[in-house]
N, C-alpha and C positions, 0 to 999 in steps of 0.2 A: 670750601666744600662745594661741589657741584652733584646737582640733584638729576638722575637720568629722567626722571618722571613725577612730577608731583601735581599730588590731586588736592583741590580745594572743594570744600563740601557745605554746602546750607542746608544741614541737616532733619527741615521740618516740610512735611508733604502740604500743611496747611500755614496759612499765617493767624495771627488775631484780625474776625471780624472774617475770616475768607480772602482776605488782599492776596492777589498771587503779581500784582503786575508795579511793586516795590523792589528794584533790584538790591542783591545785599549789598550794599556798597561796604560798609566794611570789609566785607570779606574779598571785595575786589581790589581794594587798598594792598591788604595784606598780599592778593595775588602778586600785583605790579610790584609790592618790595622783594618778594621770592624769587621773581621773574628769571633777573639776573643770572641768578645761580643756580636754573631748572634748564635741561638741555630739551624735557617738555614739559607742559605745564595746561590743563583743566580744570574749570572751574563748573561745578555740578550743583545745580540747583532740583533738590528732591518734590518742591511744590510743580515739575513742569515730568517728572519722571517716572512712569511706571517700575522703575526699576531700584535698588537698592544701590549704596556704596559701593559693595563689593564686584558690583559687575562692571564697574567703571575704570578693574584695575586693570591694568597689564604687565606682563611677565616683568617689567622695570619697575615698575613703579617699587619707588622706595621713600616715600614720604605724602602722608596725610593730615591736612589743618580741618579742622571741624570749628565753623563757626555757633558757637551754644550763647544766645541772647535770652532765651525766655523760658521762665517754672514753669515749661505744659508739654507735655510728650516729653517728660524726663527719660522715662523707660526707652523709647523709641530712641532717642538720639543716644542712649547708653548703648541701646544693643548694636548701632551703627559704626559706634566707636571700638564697642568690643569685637565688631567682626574684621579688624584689618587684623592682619598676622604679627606676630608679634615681632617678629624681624625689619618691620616696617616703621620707620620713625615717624609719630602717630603726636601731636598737639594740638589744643585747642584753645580759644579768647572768646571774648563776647561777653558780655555784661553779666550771663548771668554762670559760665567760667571762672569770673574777676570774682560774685560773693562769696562762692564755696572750692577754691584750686584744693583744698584737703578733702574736700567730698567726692568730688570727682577722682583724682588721682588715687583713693582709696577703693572705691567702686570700679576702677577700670585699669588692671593692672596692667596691661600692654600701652597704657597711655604714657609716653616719655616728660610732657612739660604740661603749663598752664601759663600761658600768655596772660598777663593784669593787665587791665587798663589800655590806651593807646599799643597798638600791635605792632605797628609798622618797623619801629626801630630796633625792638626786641626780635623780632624775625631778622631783621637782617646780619643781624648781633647771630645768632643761630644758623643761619646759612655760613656765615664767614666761618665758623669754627671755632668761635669764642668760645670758652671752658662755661659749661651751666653757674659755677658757681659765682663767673663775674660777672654774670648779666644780671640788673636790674630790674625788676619788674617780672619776673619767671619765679613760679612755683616748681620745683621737682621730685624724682624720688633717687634718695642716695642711700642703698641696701635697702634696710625695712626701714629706714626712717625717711619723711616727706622735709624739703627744707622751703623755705619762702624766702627769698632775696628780698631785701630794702626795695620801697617802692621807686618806682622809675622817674625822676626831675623829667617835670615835660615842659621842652621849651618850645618856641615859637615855630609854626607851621612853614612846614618847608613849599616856597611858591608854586613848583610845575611838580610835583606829587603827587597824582591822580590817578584813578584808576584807569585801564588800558582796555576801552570800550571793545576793540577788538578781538577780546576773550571769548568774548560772549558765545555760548551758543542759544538762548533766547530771544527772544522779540519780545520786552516786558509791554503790555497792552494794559489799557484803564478794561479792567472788566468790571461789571454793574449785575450783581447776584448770578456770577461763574457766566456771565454771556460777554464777549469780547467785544466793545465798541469799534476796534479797528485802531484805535488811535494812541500812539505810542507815547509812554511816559518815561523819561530819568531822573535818579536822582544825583545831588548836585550837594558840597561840602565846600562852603566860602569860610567857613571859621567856625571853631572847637571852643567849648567854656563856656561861661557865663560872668557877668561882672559882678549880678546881684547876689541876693541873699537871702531867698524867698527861703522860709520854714517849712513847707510842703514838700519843696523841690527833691525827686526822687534821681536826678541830676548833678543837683547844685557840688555831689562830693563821690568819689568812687568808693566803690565797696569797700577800699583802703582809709580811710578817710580823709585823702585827698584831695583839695579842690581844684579842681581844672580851670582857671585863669583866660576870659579871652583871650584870643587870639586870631588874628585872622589873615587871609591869605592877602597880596598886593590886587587893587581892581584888575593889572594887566595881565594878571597871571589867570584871573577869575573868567575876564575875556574872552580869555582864547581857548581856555579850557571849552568855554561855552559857544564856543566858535565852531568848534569838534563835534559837538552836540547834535545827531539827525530826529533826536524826537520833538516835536512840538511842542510840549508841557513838560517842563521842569520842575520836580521838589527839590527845596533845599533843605536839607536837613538843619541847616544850624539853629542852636538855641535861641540867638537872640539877633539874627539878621541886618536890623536897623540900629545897631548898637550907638553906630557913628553915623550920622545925617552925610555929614560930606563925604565920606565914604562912597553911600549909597548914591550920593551924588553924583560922586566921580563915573562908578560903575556902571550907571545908567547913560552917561555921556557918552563912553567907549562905548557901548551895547549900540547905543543908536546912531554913532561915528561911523560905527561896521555896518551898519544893517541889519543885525541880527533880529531875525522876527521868529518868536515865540513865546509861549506866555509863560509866567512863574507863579509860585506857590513859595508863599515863606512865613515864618514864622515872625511877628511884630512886637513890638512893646509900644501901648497905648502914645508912648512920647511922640513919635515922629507926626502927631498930630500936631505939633510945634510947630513942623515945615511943613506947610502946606503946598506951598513951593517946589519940594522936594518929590511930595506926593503925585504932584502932577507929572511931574521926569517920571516915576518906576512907572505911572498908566502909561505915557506914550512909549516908552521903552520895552512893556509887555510886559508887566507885573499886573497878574489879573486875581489875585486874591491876599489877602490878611489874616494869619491866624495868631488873633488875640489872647490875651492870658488875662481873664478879669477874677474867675473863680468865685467870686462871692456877690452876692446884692447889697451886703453889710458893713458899714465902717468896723465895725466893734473885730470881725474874722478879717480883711483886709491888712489893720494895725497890727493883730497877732500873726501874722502871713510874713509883714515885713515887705507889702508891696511895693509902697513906696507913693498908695495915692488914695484916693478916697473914692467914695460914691459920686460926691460932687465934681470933683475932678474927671471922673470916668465920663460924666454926663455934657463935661466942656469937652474934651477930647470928642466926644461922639459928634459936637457941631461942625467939625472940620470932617473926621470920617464921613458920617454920611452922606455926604458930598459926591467923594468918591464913587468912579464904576468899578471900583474891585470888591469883587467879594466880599464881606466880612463875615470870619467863624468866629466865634464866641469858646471858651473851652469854661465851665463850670464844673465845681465840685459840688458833690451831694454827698452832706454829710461831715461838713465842715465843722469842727470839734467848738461846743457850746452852741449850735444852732439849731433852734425847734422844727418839726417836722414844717410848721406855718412859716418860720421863715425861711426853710428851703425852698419851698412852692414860688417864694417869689423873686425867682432867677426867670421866671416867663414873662411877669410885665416887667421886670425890667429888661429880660432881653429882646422884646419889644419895642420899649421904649427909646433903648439905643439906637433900635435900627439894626441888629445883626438878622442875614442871612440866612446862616445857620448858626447850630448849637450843639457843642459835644458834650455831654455829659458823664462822668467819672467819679467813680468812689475813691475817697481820702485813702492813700496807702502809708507807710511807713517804710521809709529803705534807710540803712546805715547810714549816721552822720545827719540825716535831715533835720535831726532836732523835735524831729515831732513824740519819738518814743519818752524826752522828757517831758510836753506838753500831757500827755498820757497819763504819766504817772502822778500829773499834777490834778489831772480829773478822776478820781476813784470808780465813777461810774462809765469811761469809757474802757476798751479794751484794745487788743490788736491781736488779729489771726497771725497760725501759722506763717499765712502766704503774706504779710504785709497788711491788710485791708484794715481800718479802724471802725469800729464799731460800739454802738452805746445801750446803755439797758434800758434807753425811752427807743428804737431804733435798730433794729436788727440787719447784719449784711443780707437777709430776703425780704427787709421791706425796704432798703436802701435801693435795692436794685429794682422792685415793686416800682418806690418812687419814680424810679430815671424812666422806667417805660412808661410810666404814665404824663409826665412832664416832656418827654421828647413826644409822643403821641398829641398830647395837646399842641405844642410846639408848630409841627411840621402839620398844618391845617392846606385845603386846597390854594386858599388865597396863596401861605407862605410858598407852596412850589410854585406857582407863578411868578411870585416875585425874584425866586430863585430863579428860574428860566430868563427873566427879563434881565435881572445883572450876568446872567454869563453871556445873553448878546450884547449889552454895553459893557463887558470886557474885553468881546473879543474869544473868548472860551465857545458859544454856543456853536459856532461858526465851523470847528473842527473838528466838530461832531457831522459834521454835511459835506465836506469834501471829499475830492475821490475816492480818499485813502479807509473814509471812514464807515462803517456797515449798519448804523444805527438811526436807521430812520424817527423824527421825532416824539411821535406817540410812545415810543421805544423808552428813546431817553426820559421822557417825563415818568414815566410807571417805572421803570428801574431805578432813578435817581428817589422815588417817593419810597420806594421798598429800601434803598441802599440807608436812607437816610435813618429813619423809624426804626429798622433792625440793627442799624449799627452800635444802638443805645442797650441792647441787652445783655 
């Protein structure tokens, strides 16, 4: 089946928090597997567009994918969906697609499929011509009734699979409260899953009940992918980045073999404070930040977590971290089920006492499969909203959220942005914020990164 035109669409004008300069990389994924079989092919991002879906079409165009990830402008991405014609083969994927393919497909009746889960190969499976009802992983509608195909076996990451940066029609930019730095970021997918088994984890299984199993791409392929790469700062999406030490080893070898100079942003697990060794390759290599998943100040929430470590553990770990010139973010829960309001408070000396940089703070949610909706049911006095959020009758989700503003407010002190300031120039980060490219004079970045930080908590 060959497509004369097909439109790819990220259909929210805002993100969470204001981010506009994260490209959807999923749905860039999805583009490069459609590619093939589109004689053309646009990718429309609504956060960069005055304009609506509809005016992006032309007299061909015969096929629309709507990337739907997040519960917030439900109405808005409905009505974007509802306005392609109904002659136009119209699907959509995205995480938040995967909880409800009977919500949507009932609400939007010109909508043909619901992609679950990983996209890529079920689209491709749909361009060929495959009959709806043998493909895996697709929701559809057959007369008045909705059918759901068997979840989709996801097997190992296919190595040169990546998005086809030359889509683009954006320049994705770090902006700091909607003002543009100048300085361009990507994002980067080295490997899908997770290994653990964390209780919280609104990841650890898809809205299927599925769990997604490491996997991850060849260093060589990661490379050269990153080789391709013209932005300076990289995110990586992946869950768990340093899974395998020698891995990361390897891939820092190649990075620095070629020359590649840029810096990265990835997500950690306290272990790789093992190889210290290892730590010193991603600094020279251009790994200039850490984002940790510690969540609690408690052994007693930790052990129910299924972290895998302790306080005292977290506290060895940190004698080799703060060592380090990369960054460290801290990612915290408030609100962690059997915890008093007194010992939430004290996520600040301890994340003090570690040593992190920064600190994200986030209320306890529940998603399918995490396990938590039976820890719930095991506490009478906690609850859980419509939308996920866990909440308790010492504890309400408006003083939970009270708490986080006051706790990152305390947090984020003048001393702390300076010290912020002083590890992104012994990263390597402060530096590309001053080069030709970039429009942000100092004083700039210091008052925006103080506002960016303190507001991002609300």
């Amino acid at each position: 089946m060959v497509f004369q035109h097909a439109l790819c669409v990220y259909p929210y004008q805002k993100d969470l928090k204001k981010f506009r300069f994260i490209p959807p990389l999923g749905l860039e994924f999805i583009a490069k597997s459609i590619a093939p079989y589109s004689k053309a092919l646009d990718i429309i991002d609504l956060r960069y567009e005055s304009k609506r879906t509809l005016d992006f079409f032309r007299p061909d165009t015969d096929m629309v994918c709507f990337s739907v990830n997040w519960q917030r402008r439900v109405e808005f991405v409905r009505e974007e969906i509802m306005s392609v014609p109904p002659d136009v083969f119209t699907v959509i994927g995205g995480r938040h697609a995967t909880e409800d393919p009977e919500g949507w497909l009932s609400s939007c009746p010109n909508l043909d499929a619901v992609v679950r889960g990983d996209g890529e190969e079920v689209m491709e499976d749909l361009c060929k011509g495959v009959p709806f009802e043998n493909i895996a992983g697709l929701s559809f509608r057959n007369g008045d009734g909705i059918i759901h195909n068997p979840v989709r076996k996801l097997g190992p990451l296919k190595d040169f699979v990546y998005p086809d940066r030359k889509l683009r029609r954006y320049t994705y930019e770090i902006e700091l409260q909607n003002i543009s730095t100048g300085v361009e970021m990507d994002m980067f997918s080295a490997s899908r899953g997770c290994p653990f088994n964390c209780t919280f984890c609104s990841f650890n299984f898809n809205p299927w009940g599925e769990k997604r199993n490491w996997s991850g791409r060849s260093p060589e392929s990661i490379v050269q992918e990153l080789s391709e790469i013209k932005a300076p700062i990289v995110g990586f999406s992946d869950e768990t980045f340093t899974h395998n030490a020698e891995r990361v080893e390897h891939i820092c070898d190649l990075i620095l073999d070629r020359g590649i100079r840029k810096k990265y942003v990835i997500n950690a697990r306290l272990e790789i404070a093992r190889r210290p060794d290892v730590i010193r390759k991603m600094e020279r290599a251009g790994f200039a930040m850490l984002l940790l998943g510690i969540e609690s100040a408690h052994d007693k929430t930790l052990r129910s977590m299924r972290k895998g470590f302790n306080t005292a553990k977290i506290r060895e770990y940190f004698e080799v971290l703060r060592e380090s010139s990369m960054l460290l973010h801290g990612y915290f829960i408030v609100g962690n089920i059997g915890e008093s309001i007194a010992e939430m408070e004290q996520i600040l000396p301890f994340a003090r006492e570690l040593g992190l940089d920064t600190v994200n703070l986030t209320l306890l949610r529940n998603s399918p499969y995490s396990g938590l909706d039976e820890i719930v049911a095991q506490n009478p006095d906690y609850h859980v909203t419509p939308t996920g959020k866990i909440y308790s009758d010492h504890c309400s989700i408006e003083e939970l959220k009270q708490l986080r503003r006051k706790l990152s407010k305390e947090f984020y002190s003048k001393r702390q942005f300076l010290r912020i300031l002083n590890k992104m120039r012994r990263s390597g980060l402060l530096k590309l914020f001053f080069s030709p490219s970039s429009s942000t004079p100092v004083h700039l970045v210091y008052n925006l990164l103080k506002a960016r930080l303190t507001n991002g908590q609300q």
